[in-house]
C-alpha positions, 0 to 999 in steps of 0.5 A: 508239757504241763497244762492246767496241771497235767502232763501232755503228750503225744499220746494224750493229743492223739487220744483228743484227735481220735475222739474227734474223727470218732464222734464228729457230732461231739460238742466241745462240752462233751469232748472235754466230760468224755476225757475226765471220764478217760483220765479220771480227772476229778477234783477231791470231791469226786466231780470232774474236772470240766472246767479244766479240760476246757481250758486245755483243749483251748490252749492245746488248740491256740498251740495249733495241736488239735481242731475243736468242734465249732462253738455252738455259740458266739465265745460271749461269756454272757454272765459278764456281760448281763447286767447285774441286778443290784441289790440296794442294802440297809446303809445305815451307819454303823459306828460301834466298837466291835465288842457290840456287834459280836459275835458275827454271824458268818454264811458260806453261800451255796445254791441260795439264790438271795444269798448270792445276789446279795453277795454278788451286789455288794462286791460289784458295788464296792470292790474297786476290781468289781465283780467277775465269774468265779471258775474252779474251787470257790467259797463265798461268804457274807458277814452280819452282827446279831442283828442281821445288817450286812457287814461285809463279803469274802471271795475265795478262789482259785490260787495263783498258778505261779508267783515267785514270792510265795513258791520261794516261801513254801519251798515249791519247785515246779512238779510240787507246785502242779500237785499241791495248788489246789490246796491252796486259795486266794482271797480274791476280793474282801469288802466291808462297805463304807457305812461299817465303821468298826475298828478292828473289824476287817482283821477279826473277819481274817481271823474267824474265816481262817479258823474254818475255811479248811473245814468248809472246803473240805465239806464242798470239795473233798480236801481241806486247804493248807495256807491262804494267800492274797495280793494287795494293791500297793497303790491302793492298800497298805494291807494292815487288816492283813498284818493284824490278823498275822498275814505274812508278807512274803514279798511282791508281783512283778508288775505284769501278768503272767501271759503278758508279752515283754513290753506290754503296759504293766499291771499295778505291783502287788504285795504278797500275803500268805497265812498257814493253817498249820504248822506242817504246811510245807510238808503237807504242800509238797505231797503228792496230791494227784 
């Protein structure tokens, strides 16, 4: 079986159960490291996997393959429910053609702790979907003119495991798929707040991200990024920013999610955008990267 992208087995289960008997006074944090260590399971800047391997050892244990150590405290993800503390921004109109407001100053936030509380306002304050923790791969990014007001916020992050519309248009079957997705990201939440008022803005954002996210995921992880994709809410959006910044719609979700149980209430249907970032993008998608 595949899990989080890696192939296990009998050997691989064994392997955890060992190291439980071996080390009883083992955390779950330090069973998850000790087996990256073991598998050489790391990202492409080097860094395991922790995350991941977490994740498997919960799906491998809900399957009742294996017994975890007990949680050193309650399975409370304690960052979602703290209160966020707002940031008030400037709200100032800004109603301007955008050749006034160019060109835009854009920051991928790293470890900057101001940065970020202003990222993270702004995006739970005005994003419909609100503001959760990013896991995995990920770059954030705020937006402002020359003369520092704040225009907007991107997230990018982790892409979806499977979805039909976009693995038919790479071309993807399933082994392909687990060694190529990494090298893909989601735009998971993009934001211009409602006192920016400039035509054509959003789609400009679109542009000027897509011609240097490669690079910049490349600086933070060790390998660039072939083809973007994001989902737009067809009740809400009709995803032209998208369409003008040349995202092709490639088809849509099927209204559920995908863990969700047969006749479980749907979820909104989605239309499904993708933007290559070169043109060997298929080729470059089904290599195998592991």
């Amino acid at each position: 079986m595949v899990i989080q992208g890696r192939s296990i087995g009998p050997a691989q289960i064994d392997l955890v159960r060992r190291l439980r008997c071996e080390h009883p006074d083992w955390h779950r944090t330090r069973l998850s490291r000790e087996l990256c260590t073991t598998w050489n399971w790391r990202n492409g800047a080097g860094r395991i996997k922790d995350m991941a391997c977490r994740t498997l050892l919960l799906k491998l244990e809900k399957r009742g393959l294996l017994v975890l150590p007990p949680r050193r405290q309650a399975p409370v993800n304690a960052a979602r429910n703290r209160t966020l503390a707002l940031v008030e921004h400037e709200r100032t109109l800004v109603a301007a053609s955008l050749g006034h407001l160019t060109p835009l100053a854009i920051s991928s936030i790293g470890e900057n702790a101001d940065e970020l509380v202003i990222f993270k306002s702004l995006i739970a304050q005005h994003h419909y979907l609100g503001l959760r923790n990013t896991v995995g791969e990920n770059l954030k990014y705020l937006i402002r003119d020359p003369q520092g007001r704040l225009l907007g916020a991107l997230l990018f992050g982790s892409a979806a495991w499977k979805t039909k519309p976009r693995d038919s248009f790479i071309g993807w079957n399933a082994q392909a798929r687990r060694s190529g997705l990494s090298r893909i990201t989601n735009n998971t939440r993009f934001v211009i707040p409602p006192w920016i008022r400039v035509a054509h803005l959003a789609s400009h954002i679109l542009s000027r991200i897509s011609r240097r996210i490669s690079a910049d995921w490349e600086a933070k992880y060790g390998h660039g990024i072939h083809l973007l994709e994001t989902f737009v809410d067809r009740g809400r959006f009709r995803g032209t920013c998208y369409q003008a910044a040349n995202w092709i719609r490639v088809g849509q979700t099927q209204g559920r999610t995908r863990n969700g149980p047969r006749g479980a209430p749907p979820v909104p249907i989605k239309d499904v955008y993708v933007y290559w970032l070169n043109k060997n993008f298929r080729r470059d998608l089904c290599l195998d990267h592991s």
